[in-house]
VOBA-1610 file (N, C-alpha, C; in pm, whole numbers, padded with zeros to 5 digits, always signed):
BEGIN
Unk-03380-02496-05249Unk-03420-02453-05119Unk-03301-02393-05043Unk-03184-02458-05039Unk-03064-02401-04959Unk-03002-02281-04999Unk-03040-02201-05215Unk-02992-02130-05200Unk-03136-02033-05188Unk-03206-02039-05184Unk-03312-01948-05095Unk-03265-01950-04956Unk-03243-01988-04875Unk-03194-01964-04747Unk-03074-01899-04722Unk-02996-01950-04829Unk-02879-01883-04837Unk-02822-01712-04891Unk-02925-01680-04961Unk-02975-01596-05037Unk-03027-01446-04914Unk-03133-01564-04896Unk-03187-01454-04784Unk-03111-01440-04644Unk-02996-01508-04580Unk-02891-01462-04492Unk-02824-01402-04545Unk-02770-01401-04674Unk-02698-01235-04749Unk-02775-01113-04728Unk-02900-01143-04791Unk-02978-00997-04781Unk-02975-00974-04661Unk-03008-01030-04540Unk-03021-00956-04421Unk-02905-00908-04338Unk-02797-00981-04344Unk-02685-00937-04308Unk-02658-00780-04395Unk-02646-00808-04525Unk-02686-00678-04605Unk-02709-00558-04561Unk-02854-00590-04479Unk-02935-00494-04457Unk-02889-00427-04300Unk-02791-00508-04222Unk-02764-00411-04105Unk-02708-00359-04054Unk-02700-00238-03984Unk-02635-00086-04001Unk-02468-00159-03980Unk-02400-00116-04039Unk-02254-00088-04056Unk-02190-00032-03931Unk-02095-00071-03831Unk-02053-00024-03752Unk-01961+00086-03828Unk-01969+00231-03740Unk-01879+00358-03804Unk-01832+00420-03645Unk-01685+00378-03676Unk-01596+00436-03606Unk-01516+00632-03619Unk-01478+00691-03494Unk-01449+00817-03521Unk-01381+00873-03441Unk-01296+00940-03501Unk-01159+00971-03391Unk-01194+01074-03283Unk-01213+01041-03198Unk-01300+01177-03123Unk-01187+01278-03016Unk-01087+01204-02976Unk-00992+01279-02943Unk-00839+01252-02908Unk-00730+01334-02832Unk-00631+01244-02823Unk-00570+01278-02694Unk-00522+01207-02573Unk-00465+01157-02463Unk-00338+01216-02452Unk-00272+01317-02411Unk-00135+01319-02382Unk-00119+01286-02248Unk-00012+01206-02265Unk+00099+01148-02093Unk+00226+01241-02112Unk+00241+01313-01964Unk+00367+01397-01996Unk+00385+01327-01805Unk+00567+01340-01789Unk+00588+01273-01668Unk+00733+01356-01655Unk+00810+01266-01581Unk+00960+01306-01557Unk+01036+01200-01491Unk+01168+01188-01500Unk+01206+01029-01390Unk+01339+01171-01340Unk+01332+01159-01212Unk+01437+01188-01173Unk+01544+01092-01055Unk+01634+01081-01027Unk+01719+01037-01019Unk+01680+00968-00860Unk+01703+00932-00745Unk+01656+00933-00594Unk+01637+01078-00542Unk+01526+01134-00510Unk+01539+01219-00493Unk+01545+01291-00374Unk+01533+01196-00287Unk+01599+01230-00116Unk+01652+01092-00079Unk+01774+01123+00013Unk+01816+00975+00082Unk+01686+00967+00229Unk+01685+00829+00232Unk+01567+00792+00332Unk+01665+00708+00448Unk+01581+00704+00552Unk+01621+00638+00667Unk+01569+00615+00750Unk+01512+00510+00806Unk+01409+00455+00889Unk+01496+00436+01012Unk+01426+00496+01095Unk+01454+00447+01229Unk+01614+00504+01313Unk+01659+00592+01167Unk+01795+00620+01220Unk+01890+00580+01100Unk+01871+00439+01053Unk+01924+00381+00978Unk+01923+00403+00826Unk+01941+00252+00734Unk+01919+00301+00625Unk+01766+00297+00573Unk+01704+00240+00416Unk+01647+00288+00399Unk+01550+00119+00408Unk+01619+00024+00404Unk+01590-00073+00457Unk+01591-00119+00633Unk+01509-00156+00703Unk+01509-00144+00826Unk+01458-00262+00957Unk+01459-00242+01083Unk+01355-00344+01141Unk+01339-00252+01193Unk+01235-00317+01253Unk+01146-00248+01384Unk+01069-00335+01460Unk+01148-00307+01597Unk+01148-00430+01677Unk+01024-00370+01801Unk+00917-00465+01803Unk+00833-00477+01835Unk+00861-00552+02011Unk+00797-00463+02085Unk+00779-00546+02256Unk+00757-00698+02261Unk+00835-00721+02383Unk+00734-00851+02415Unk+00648-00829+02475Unk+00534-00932+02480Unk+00398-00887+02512Unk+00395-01027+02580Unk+00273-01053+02625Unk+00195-01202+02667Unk+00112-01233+02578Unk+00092-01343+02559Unk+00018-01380+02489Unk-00171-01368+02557Unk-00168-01340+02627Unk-00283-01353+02713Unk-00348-01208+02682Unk-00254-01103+02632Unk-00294-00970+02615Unk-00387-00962+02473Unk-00332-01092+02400Unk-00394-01070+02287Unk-00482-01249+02244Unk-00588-01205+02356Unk-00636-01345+02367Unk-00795-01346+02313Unk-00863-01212+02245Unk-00951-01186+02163Unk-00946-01165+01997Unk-00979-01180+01923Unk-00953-01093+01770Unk-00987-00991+01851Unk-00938-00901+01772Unk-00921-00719+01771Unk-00855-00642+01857Unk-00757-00739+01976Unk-00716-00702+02051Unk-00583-00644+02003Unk-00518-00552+02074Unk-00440-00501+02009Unk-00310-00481+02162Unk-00205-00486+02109Unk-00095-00437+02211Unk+00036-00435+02138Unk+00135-00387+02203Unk+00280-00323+02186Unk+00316-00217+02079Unk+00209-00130+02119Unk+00276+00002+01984Unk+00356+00057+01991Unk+00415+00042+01893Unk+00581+00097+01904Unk+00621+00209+01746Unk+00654+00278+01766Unk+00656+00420+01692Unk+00750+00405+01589Unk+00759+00468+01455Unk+00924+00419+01367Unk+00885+00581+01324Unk+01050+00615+01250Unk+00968+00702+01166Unk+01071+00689+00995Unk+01042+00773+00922Unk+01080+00725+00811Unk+01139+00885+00769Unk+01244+00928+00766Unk+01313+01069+00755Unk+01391+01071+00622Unk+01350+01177+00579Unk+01385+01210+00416Unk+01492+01362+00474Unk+01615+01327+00403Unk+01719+01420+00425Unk+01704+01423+00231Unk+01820+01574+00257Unk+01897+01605+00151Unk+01795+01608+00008Unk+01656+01634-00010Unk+01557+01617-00126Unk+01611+01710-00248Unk+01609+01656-00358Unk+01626+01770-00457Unk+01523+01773-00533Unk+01507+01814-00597Unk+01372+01830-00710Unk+01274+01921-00723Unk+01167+01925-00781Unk+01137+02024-00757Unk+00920+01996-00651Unk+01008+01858-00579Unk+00862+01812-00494Unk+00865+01948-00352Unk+00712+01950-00286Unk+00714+02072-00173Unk+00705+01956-00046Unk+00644+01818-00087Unk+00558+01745+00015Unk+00613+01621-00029Unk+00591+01522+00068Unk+00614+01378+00000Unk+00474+01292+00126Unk+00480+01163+00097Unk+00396+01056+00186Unk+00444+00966+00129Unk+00405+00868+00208Unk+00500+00705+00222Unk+00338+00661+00178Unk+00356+00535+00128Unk+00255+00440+00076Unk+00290+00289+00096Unk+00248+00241+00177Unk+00277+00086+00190Unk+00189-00029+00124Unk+00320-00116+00068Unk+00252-00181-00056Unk+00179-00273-00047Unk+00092-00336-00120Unk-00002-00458-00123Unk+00173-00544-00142Unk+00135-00675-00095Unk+00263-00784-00109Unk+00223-00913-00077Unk+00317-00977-00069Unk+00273-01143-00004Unk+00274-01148+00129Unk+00323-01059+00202Unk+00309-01068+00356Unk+00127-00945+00414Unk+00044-00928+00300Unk-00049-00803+00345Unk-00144-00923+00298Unk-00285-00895+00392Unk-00349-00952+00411Unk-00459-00852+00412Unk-00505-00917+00241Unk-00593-00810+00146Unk-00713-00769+00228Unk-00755-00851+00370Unk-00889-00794+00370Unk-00882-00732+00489Unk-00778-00748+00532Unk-00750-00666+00648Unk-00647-00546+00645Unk-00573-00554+00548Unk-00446-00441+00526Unk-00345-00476+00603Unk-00353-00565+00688Unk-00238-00592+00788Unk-00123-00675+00757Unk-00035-00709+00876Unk+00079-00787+00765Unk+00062-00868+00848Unk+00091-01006+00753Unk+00094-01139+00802Unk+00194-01200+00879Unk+00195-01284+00995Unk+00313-01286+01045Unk+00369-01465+00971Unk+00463-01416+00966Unk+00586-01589+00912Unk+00639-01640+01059Unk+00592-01587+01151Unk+00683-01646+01265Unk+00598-01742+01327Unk+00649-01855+01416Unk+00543-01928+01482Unk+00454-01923+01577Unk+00417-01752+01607Unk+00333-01704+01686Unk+00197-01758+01620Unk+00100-01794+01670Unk-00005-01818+01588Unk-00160-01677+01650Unk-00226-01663+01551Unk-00370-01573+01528Unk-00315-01412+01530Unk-00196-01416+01526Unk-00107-01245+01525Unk-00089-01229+01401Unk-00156-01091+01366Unk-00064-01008+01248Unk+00012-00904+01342Unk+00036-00812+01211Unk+00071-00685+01273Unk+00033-00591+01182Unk-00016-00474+01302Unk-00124-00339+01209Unk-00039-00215+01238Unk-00026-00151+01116Unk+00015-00018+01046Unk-00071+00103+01126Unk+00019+00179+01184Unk-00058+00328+01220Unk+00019+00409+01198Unk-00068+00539+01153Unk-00033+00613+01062Unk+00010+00732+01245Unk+00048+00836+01226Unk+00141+00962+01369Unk+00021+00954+01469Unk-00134+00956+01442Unk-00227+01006+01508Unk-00306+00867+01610Unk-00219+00691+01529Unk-00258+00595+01621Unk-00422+00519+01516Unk-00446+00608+01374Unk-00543+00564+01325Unk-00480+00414+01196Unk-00550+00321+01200Unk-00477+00234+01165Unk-00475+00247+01030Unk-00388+00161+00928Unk-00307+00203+00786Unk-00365+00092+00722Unk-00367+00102+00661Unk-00460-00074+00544Unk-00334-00076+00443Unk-00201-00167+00431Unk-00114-00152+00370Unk-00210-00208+00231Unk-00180-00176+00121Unk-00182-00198-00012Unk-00286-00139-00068Unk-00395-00007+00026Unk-00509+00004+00020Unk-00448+00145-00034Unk-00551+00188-00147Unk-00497+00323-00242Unk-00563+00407-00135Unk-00658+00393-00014Unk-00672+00523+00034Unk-00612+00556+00115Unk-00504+00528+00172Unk-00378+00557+00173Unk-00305+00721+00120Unk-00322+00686-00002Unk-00298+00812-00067Unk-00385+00988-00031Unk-00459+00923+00039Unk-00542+01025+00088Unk-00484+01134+00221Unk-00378+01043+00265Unk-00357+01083+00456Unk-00286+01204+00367Unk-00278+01301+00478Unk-00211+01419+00459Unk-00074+01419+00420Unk-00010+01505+00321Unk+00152+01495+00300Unk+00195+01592+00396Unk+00329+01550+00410Unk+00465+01596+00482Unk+00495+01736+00424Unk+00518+01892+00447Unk+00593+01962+00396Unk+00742+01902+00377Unk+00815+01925+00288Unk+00959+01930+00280Unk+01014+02034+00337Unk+01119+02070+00441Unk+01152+02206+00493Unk+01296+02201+00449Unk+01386+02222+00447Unk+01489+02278+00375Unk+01561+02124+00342Unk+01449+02081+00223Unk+01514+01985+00181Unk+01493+01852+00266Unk+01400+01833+00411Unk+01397+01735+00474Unk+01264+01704+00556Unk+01228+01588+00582Unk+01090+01575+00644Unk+01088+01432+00714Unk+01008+01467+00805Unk+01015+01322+00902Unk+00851+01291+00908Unk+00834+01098+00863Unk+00705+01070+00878Unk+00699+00974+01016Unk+00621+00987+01053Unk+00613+00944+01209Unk+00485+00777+01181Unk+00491+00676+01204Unk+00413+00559+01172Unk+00424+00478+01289Unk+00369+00369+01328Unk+00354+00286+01433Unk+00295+00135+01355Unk+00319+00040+01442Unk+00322-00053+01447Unk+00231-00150+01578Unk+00177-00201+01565Unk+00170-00322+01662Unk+00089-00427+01662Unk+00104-00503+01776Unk+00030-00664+01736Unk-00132-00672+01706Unk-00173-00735+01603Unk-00300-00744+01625Unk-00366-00894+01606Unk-00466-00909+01712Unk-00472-01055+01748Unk-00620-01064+01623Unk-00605-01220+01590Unk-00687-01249+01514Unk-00768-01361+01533Unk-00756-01383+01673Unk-00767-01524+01756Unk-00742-01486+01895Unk-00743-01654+01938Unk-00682-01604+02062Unk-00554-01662+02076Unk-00417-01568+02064Unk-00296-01576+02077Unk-00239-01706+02084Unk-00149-01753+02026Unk+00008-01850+02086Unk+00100-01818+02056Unk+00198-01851+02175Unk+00310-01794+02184Unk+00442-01797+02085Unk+00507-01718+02025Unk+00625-01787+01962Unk+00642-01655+01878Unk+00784-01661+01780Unk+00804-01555+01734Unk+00684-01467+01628Unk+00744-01314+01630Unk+00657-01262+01509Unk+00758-01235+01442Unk+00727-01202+01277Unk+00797-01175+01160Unk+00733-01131+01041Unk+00724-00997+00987Unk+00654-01014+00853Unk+00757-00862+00842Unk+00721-00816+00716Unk+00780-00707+00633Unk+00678-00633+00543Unk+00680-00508+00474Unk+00596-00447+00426Unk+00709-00344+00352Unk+00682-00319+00171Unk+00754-00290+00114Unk+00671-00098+00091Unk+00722+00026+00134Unk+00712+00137+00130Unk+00756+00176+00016Unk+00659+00319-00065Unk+00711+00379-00139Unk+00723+00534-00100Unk+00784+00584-00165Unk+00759+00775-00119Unk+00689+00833-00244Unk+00592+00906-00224Unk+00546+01007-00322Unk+00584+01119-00279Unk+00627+01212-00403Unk+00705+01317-00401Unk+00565+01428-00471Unk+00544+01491-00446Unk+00443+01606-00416Unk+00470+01738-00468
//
C-alpha cells in the first residue's frame, strides 16, 4: 500500500509543468563621484551650523498647530565645480524627525514643541520626506547659489516653558 502511494506522489510531481527561466534583459548603472563640489555655508558660517530661534511665550503656542518665531537661514554654495547647472538641499529622515509629521523633535525641556522646516515661500518642509525632491532647484550662477529656508516653533500641545534643541542632517543635490 505505501509503495502505491508512494508511487503515485512520483507520478504526479512528474507530471507538473517545470519552472523555465529566461534572460530577458540587462540593467546598466553608470554614475560619477566627484570630489566636494562646492564649499557650503549656512548662515554665514561653515557648513555645520545653528540657528537660533526667538524667544517666544509659551502662551503663543498654547494650541497644536500653532505656530510662532520664524526665523530665516540660508544655505550658500560658493566656488561649485563640476559639471552640475542647479543644486537643492534635502533634509534627512534622522532620530531627531518625527516620521509623521516631518518635523524635528525637540531634546530640550520645553515640552509639546517641535520645530517645522520652511522652504523661501513660508510653505512647510516634511524633513526625511522624498517629496522634497520635488521643490524647485537653485540655478548655479557663476559657480554660486543661495537657498533661502526657515524655521520655527510648532506647538503640539499646549506649550511649557524651557529650552528648545533638535538638529536636522542636509544634503545638496547637484543638478
Amino acid at each position: 500500500m505505501n509503495q502505491k502511494i508512494a508511487f503515485a506522489m512520483i507520478s504526479a510531481a512528474l507530471a507538473l509543468p517545470m519552472a523555465a527561466h529566461a534572460s530577458d534583459g540587462t540593467i546598466t548603472f553608470n554614475g560619477a563621484i566627484e570630489a566636494q563640489t562646492c564649499t557650503i555655508s549656512v548662515n554665514g558660517g561653515n557648513q555645520d551650523a545653528t540657528v537660533q530661534l526667538p524667544t517666544v511665550a509659551a502662551s503663543t503656542l498654547s494650541t497644536k498647530g500653532n505656530t510662532a518665531g520664524a526665523t530665516n537661514f540660508t544655505i550658500a554654495l560658493s566656488d561649485c565645480a563640476g559639471k552640475a547647472t542647479q543644486v537643492r538641499s534635502f533634509f534627512e529622515a534622522g532620530p531627531n524627525v518625527d516620521a509623521a509629521s516631518g518635523n524635528l523633535r525637540n531634546n530640550g525641556a520645553a515640552g509639546n514643541v517641535q520645530v517645522q522646516l520652511l522652504n523661501s515661500d513660508g510653505v512647510v518642509l516634511q524633513a526625511g520626506n522624498e517629496s522634497q525632491r520635488s521643490n524647485a532647484a537653485s540655478a548655479l550662477t557663476d559657480g554660486a547659489a543661495t537657498l533661502v529656508y526657515g524655521a520655527q516653533y510648532y506647538a503640539t500641545g499646549q506649550a511649557t516653558a524651557g529650552d528648545v534643541q533638535t538638529s536636522v542632517t542636509y544634503s545638496i543635490d547637484y543638478l
